[in-house]
KEDO-648797 format. One record per residue (C-alpha): x, y, z; residue in three letters; residue number from 1. Coordinates in pm, 1 decimal, decimal comma. Example, Ala and Ser with C-alpha at 12.3 -4.5 7.8 and 13.67 -1.06 7.14 Angstrom:
<kolgus>
<kolgu><x>1230,0</x><y>-450,0</y><z>780,0</z><resn>ALA</resn><resi>1</resi></kolgu>
<kolgu><x>1367,0</x><y>-106,0</y><z>714,0</z><resn>SER</resn><resi>2</resi></kolgu>
</kolgus>
This chain:
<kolgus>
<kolgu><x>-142,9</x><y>-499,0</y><z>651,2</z><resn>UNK</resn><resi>1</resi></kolgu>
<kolgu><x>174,2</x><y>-688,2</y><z>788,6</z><resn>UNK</resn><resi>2</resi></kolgu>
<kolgu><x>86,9</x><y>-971,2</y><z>523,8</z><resn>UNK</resn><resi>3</resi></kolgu>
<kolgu><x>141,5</x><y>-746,9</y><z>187,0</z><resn>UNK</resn><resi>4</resi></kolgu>
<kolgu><x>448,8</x><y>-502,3</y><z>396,2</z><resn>UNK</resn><resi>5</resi></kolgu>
<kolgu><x>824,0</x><y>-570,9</y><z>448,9</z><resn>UNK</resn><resi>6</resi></kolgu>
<kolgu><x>720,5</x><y>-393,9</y><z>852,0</z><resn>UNK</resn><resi>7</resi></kolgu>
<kolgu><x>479,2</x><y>-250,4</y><z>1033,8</z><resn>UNK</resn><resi>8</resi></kolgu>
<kolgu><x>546,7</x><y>-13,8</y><z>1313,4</z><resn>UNK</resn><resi>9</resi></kolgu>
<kolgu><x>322,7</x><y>168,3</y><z>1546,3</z><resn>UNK</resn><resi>10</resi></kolgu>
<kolgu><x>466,2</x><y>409,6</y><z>1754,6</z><resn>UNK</resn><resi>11</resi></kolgu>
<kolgu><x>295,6</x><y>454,8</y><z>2056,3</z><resn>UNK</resn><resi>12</resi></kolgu>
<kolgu><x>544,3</x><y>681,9</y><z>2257,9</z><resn>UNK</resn><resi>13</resi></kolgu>
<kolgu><x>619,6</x><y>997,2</y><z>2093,1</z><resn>UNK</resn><resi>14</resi></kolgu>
<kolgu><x>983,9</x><y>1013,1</y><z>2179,4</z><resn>UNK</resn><resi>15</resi></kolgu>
<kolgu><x>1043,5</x><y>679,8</y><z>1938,8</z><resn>UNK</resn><resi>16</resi></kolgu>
<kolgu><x>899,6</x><y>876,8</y><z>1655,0</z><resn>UNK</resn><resi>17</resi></kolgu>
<kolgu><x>1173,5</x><y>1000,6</y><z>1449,3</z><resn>UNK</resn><resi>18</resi></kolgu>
<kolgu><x>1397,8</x><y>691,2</y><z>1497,2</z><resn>UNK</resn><resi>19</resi></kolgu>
<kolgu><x>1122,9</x><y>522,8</y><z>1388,1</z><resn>UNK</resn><resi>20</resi></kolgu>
<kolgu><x>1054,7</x><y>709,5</y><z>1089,5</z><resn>UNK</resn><resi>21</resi></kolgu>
<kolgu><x>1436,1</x><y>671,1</y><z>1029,4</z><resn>UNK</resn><resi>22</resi></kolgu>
<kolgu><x>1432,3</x><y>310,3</y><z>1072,8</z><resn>UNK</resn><resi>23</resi></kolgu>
<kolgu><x>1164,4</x><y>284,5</y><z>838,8</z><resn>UNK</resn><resi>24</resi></kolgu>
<kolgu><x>1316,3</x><y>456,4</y><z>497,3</z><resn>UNK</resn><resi>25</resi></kolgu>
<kolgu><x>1623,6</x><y>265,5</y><z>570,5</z><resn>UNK</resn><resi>26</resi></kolgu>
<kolgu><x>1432,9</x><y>-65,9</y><z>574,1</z><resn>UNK</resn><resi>27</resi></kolgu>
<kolgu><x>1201,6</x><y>78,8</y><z>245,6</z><resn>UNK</resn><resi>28</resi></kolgu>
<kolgu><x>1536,1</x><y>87,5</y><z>63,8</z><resn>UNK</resn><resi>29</resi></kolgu>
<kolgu><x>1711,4</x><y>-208,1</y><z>175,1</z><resn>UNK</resn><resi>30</resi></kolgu>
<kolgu><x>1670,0</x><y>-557,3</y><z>44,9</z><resn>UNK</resn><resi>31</resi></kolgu>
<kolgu><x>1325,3</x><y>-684,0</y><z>-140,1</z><resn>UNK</resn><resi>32</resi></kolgu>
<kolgu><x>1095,9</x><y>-432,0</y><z>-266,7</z><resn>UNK</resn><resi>33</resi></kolgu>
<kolgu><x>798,1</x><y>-381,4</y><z>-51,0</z><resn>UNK</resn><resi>34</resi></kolgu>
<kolgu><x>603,0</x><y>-106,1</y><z>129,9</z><resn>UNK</resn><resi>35</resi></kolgu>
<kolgu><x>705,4</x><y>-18,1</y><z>551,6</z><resn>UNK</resn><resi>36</resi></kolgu>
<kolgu><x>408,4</x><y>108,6</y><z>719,2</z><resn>UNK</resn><resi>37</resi></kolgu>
<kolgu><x>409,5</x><y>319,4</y><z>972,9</z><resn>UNK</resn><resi>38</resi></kolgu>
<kolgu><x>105,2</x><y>397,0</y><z>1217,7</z><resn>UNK</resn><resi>39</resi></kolgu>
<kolgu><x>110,8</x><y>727,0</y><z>1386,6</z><resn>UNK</resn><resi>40</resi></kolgu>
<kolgu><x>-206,3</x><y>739,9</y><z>1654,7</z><resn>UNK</resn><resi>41</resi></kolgu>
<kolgu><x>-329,6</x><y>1101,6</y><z>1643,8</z><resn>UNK</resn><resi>42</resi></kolgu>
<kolgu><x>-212,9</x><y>1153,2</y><z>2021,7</z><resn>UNK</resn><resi>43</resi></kolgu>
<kolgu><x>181,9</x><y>1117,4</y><z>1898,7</z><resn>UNK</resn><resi>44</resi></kolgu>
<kolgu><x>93,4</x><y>1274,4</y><z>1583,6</z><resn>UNK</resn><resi>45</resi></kolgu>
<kolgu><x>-47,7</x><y>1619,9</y><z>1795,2</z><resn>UNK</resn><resi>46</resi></kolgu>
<kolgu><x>251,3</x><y>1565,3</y><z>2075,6</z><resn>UNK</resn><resi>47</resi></kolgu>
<kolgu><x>501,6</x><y>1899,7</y><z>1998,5</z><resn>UNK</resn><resi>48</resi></kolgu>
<kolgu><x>888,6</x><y>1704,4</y><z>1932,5</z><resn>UNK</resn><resi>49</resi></kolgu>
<kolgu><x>1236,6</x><y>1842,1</y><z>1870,1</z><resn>UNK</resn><resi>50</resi></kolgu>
<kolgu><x>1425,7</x><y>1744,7</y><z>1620,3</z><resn>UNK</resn><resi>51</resi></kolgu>
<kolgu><x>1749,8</x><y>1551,6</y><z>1673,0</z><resn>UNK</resn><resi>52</resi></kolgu>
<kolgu><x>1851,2</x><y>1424,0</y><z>1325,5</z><resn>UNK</resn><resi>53</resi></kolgu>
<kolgu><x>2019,3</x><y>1109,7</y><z>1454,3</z><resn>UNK</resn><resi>54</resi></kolgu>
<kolgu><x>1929,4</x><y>767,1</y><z>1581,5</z><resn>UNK</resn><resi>55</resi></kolgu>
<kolgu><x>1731,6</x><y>458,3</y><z>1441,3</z><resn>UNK</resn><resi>56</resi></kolgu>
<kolgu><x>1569,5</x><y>169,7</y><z>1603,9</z><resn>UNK</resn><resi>57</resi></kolgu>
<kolgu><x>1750,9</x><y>-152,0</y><z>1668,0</z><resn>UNK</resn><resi>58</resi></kolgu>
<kolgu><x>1637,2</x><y>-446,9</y><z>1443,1</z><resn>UNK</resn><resi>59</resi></kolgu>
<kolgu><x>1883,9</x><y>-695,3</y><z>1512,5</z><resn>UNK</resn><resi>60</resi></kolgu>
<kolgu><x>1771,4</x><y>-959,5</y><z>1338,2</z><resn>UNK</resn><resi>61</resi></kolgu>
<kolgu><x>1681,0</x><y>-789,6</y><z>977,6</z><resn>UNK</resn><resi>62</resi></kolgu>
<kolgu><x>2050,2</x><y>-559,0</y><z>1000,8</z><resn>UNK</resn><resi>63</resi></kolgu>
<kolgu><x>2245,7</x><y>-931,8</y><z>1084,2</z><resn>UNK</resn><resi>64</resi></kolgu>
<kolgu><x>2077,8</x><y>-1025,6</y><z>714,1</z><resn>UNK</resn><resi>65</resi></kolgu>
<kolgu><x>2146,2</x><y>-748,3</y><z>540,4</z><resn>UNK</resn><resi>66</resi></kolgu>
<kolgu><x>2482,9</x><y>-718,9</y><z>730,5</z><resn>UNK</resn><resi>67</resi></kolgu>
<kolgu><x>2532,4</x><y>-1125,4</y><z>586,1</z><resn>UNK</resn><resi>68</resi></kolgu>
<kolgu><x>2402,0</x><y>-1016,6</y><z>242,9</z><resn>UNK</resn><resi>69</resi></kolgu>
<kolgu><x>2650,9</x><y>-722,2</y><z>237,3</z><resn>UNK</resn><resi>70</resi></kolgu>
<kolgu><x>2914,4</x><y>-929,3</y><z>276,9</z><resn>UNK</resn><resi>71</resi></kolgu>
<kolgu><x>2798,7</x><y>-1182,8</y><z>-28,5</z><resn>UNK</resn><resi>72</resi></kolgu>
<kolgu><x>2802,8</x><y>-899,2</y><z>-231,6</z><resn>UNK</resn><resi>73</resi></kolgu>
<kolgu><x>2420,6</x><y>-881,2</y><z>-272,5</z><resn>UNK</resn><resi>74</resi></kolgu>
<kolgu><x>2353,8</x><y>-539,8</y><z>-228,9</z><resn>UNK</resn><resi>75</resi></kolgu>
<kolgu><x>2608,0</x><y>-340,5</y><z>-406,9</z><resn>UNK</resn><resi>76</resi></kolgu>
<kolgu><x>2358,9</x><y>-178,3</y><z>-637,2</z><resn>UNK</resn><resi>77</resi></kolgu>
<kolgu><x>2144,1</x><y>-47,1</y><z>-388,9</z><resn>UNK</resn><resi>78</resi></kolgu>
<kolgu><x>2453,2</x><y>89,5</y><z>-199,4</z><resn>UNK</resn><resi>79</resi></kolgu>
<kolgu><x>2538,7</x><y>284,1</y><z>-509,0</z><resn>UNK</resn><resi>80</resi></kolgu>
<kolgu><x>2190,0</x><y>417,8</y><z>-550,2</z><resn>UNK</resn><resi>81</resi></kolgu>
<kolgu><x>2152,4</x><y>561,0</y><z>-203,7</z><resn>UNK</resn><resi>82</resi></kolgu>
<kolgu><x>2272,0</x><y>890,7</y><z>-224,6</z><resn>UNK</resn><resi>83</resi></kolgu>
<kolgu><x>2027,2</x><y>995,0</y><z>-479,7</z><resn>UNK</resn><resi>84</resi></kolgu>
<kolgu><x>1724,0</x><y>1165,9</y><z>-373,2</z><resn>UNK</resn><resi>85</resi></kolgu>
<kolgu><x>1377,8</x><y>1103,8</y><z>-580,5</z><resn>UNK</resn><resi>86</resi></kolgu>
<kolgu><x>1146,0</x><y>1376,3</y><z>-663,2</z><resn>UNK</resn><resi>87</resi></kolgu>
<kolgu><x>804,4</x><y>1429,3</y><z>-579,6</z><resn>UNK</resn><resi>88</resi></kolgu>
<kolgu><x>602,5</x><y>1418,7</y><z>-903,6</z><resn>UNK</resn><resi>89</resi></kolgu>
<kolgu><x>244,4</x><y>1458,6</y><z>-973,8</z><resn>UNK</resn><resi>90</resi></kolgu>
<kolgu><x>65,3</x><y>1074,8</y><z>-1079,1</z><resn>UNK</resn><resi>91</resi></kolgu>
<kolgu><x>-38,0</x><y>1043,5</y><z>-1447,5</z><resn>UNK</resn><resi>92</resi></kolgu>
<kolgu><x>-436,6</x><y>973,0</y><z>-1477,3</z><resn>UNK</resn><resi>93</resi></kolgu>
<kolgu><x>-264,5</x><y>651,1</y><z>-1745,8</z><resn>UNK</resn><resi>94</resi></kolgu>
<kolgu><x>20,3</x><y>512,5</y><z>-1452,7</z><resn>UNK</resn><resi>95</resi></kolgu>
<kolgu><x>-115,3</x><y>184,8</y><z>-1337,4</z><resn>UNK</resn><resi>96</resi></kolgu>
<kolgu><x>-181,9</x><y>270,7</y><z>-969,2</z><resn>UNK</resn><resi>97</resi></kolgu>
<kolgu><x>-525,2</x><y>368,8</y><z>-1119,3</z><resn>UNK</resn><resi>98</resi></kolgu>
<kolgu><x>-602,8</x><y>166,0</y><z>-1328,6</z><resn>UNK</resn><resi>99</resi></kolgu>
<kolgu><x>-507,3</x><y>-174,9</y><z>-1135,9</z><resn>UNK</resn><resi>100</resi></kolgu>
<kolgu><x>-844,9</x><y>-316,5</y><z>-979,5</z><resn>UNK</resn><resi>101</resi></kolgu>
<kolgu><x>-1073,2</x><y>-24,9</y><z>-1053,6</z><resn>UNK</resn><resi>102</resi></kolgu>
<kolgu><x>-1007,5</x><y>276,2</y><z>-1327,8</z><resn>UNK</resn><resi>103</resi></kolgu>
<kolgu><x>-984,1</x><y>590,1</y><z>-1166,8</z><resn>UNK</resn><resi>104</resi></kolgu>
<kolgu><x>-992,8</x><y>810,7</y><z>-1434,4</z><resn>UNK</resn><resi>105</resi></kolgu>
<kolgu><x>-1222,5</x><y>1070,2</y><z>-1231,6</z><resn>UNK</resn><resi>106</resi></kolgu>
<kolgu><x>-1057,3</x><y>1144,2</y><z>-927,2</z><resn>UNK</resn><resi>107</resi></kolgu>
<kolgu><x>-1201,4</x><y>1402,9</y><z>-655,6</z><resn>UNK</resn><resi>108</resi></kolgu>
<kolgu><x>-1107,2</x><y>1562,6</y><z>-369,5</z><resn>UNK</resn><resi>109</resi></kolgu>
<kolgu><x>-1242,5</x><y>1322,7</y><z>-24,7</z><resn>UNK</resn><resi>110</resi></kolgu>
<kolgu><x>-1285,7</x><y>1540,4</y><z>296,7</z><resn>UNK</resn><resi>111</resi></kolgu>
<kolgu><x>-1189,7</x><y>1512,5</y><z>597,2</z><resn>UNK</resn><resi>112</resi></kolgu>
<kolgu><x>-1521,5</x><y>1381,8</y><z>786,2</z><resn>UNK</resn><resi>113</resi></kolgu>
<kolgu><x>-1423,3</x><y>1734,6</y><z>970,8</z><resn>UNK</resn><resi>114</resi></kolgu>
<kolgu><x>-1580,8</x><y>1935,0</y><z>671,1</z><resn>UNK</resn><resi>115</resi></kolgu>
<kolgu><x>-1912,4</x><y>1744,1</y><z>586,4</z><resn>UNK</resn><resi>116</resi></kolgu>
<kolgu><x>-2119,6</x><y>1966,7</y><z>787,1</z><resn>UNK</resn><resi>117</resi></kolgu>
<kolgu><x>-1957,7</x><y>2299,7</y><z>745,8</z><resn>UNK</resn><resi>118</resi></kolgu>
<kolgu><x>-1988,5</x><y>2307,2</y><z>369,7</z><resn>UNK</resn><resi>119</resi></kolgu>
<kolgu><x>-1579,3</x><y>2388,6</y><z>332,5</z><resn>UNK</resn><resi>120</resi></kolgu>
<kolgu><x>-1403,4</x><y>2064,1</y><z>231,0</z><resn>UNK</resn><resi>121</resi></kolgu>
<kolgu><x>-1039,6</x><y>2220,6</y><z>251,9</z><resn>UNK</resn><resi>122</resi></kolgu>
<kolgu><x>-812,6</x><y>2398,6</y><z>485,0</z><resn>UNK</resn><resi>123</resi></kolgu>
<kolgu><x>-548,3</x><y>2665,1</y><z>427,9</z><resn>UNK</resn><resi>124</resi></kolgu>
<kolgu><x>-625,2</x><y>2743,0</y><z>22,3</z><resn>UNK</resn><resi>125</resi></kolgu>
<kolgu><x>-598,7</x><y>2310,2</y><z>9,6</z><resn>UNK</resn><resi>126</resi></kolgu>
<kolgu><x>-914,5</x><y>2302,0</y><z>-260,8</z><resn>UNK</resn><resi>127</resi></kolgu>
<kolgu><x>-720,0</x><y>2122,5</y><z>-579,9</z><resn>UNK</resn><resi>128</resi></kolgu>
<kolgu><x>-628,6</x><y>1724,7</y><z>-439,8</z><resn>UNK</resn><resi>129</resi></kolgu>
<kolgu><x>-343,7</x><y>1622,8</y><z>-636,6</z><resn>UNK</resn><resi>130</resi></kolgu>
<kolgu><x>-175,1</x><y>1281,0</y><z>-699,3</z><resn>UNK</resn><resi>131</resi></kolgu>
<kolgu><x>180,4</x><y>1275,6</y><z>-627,8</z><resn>UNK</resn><resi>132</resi></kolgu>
<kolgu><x>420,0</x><y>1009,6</y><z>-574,2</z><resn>UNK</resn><resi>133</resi></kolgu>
<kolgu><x>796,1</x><y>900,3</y><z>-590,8</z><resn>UNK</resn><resi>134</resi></kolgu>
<kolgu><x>913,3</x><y>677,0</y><z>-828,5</z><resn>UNK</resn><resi>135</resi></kolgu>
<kolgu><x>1179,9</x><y>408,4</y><z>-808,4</z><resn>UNK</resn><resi>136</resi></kolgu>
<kolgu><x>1470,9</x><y>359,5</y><z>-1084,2</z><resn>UNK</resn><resi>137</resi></kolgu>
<kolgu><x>1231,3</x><y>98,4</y><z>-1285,0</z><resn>UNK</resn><resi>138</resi></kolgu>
<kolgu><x>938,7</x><y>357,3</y><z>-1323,4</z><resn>UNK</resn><resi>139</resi></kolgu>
<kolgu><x>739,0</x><y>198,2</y><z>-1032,5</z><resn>UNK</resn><resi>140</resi></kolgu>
<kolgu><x>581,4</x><y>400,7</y><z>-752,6</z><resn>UNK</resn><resi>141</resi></kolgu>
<kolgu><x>725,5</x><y>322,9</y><z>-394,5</z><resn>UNK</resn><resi>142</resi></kolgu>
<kolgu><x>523,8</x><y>615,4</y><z>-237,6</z><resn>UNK</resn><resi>143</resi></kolgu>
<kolgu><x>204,9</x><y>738,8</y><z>-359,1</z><resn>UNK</resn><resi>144</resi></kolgu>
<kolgu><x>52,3</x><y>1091,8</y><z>-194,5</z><resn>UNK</resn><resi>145</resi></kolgu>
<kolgu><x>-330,8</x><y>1181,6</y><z>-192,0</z><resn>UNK</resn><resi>146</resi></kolgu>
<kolgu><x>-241,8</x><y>1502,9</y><z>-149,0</z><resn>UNK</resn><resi>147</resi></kolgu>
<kolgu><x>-544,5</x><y>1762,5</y><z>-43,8</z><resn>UNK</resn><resi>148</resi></kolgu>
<kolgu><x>-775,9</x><y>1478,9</y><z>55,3</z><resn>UNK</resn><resi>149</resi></kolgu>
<kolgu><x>-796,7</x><y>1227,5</y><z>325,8</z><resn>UNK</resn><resi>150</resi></kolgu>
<kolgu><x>-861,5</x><y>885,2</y><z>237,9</z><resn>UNK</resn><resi>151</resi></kolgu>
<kolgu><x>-806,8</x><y>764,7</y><z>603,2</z><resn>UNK</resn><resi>152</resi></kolgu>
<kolgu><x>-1132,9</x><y>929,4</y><z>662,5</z><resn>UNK</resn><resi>153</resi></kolgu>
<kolgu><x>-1321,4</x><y>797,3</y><z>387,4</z><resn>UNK</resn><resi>154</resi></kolgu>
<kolgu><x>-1200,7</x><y>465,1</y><z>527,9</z><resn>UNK</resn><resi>155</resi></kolgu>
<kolgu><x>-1300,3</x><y>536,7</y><z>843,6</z><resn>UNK</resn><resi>156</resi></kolgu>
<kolgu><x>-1602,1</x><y>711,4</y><z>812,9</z><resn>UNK</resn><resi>157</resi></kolgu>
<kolgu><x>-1773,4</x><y>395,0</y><z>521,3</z><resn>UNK</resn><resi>158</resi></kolgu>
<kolgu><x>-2009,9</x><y>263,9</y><z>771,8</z><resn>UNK</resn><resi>159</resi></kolgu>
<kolgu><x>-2100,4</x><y>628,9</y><z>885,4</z><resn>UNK</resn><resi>160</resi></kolgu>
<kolgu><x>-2475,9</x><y>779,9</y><z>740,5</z><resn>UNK</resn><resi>161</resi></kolgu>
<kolgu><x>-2332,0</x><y>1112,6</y><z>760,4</z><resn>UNK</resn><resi>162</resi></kolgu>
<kolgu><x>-2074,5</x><y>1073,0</y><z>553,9</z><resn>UNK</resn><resi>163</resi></kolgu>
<kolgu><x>-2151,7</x><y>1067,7</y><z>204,2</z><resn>UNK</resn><resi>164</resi></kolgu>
<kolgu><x>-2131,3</x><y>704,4</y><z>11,7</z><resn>UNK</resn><resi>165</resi></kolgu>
<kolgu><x>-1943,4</x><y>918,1</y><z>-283,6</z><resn>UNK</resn><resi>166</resi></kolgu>
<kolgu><x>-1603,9</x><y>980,8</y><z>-124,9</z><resn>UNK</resn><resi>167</resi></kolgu>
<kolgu><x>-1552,0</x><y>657,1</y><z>126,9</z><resn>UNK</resn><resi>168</resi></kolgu>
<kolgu><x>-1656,0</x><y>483,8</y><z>-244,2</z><resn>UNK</resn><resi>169</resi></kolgu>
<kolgu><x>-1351,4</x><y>680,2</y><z>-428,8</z><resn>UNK</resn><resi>170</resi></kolgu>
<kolgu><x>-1147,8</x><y>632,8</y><z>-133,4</z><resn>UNK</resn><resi>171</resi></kolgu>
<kolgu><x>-1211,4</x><y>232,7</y><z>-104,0</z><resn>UNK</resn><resi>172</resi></kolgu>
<kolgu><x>-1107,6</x><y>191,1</y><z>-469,1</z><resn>UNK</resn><resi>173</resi></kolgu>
<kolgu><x>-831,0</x><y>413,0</y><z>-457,8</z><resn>UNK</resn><resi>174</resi></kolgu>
<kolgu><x>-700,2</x><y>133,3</y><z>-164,3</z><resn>UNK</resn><resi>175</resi></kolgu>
<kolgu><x>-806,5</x><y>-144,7</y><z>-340,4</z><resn>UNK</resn><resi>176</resi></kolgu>
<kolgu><x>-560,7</x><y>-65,8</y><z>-618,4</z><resn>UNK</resn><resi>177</resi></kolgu>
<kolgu><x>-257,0</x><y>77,1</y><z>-386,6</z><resn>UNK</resn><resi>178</resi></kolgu>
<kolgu><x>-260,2</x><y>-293,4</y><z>-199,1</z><resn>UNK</resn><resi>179</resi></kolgu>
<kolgu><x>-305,5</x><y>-438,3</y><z>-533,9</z><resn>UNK</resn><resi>180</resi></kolgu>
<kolgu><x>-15,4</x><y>-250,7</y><z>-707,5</z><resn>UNK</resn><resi>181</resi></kolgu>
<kolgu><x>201,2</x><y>-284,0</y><z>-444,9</z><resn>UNK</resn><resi>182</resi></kolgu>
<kolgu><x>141,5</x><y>-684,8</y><z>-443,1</z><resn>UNK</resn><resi>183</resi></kolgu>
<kolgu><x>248,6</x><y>-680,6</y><z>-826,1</z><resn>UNK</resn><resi>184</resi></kolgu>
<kolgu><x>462,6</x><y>-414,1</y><z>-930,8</z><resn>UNK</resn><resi>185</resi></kolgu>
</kolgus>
């Protein structure tokens, strides 16, 4: 993943969470374009946190560049930008995140691998999946939302009998064109 990313974290102690979720939109908006990833293991994502609303990681290195590209002037646009907040809007079926590798004109809700025995593929009234994202000033998507279905599941779950061919195949093309789009857009 680190290959087609500007950074990958994982955060592996709990209490580095939010300054590393922090970190991560300020890097997402700084500089080149390019996705951040962050990996939350399921044991920090079920750990209960409070929320302090300050603090960010220290990445010396990339803030000395950007703090040396500041002062060339490079990034005045961006710094005008910044205060704006993007909506969440629902994906088109005609945007190009679908349409990329594999045309995904039929798009489904994918279960959790939780659900494939009990019959009830949703939680909490969660029965529509949508396809939202956030768009950047140029009309491309810098965060795209599967929204009411889990496509880390149909990931993980490929290889597994049990769980049915149909959604790990929607969920491996609906990858496919995310890494693809974000390689070219």
């Amino acid at each position: 993943m680190g290959a087609c990313a500007k950074h990958v974290f994982l955060v592996t102690d709990p209490a580095q969470l939010e300054a590393t979720l922090r970190t991560a939109f300020t890097l997402a908006r700084s500089g080149r374009p390019g996705p951040v990833v962050v990996d939350v293991p399921k044991d920090v994502q079920n750990t209960a946190l409070s929320f302090r609303g300050t603090g960010e990681l220290a990445l010396t290195g990339y803030r000395a560049r950007l703090r040396a590209s500041d002062q060339q002037g490079g990034w005045v646009a961006i710094k005008v930008q910044r205060p704006g907040i993007r909506p969440i809007v629902e994906i088109e079926s005609a945007d190009a995140i679908f349409h990329t590798v594999y045309d995904l004109d039929q798009r489904y809700q994918v279960p959790g691998e939780w659900s494939i025995h009990t019959g009830v593929h949703y939680r909490n009234d969660g029965y529509t999946a949508h396809w939202r994202g956030i768009y950047d000033d140029r009309g491309r998507l810098m965060v795209a939302i599967a929204f009411n279905s889990d496509l880390g599941d149909s990931w993980e779950w490929a290889d597994d009998s049990d769980y049915p061919e149909e959604y790990s195949a929607l969920g491996i093309r609906i990858g496919a064109n995310y890494i693809v789009y974000s390689m070219t857009h």
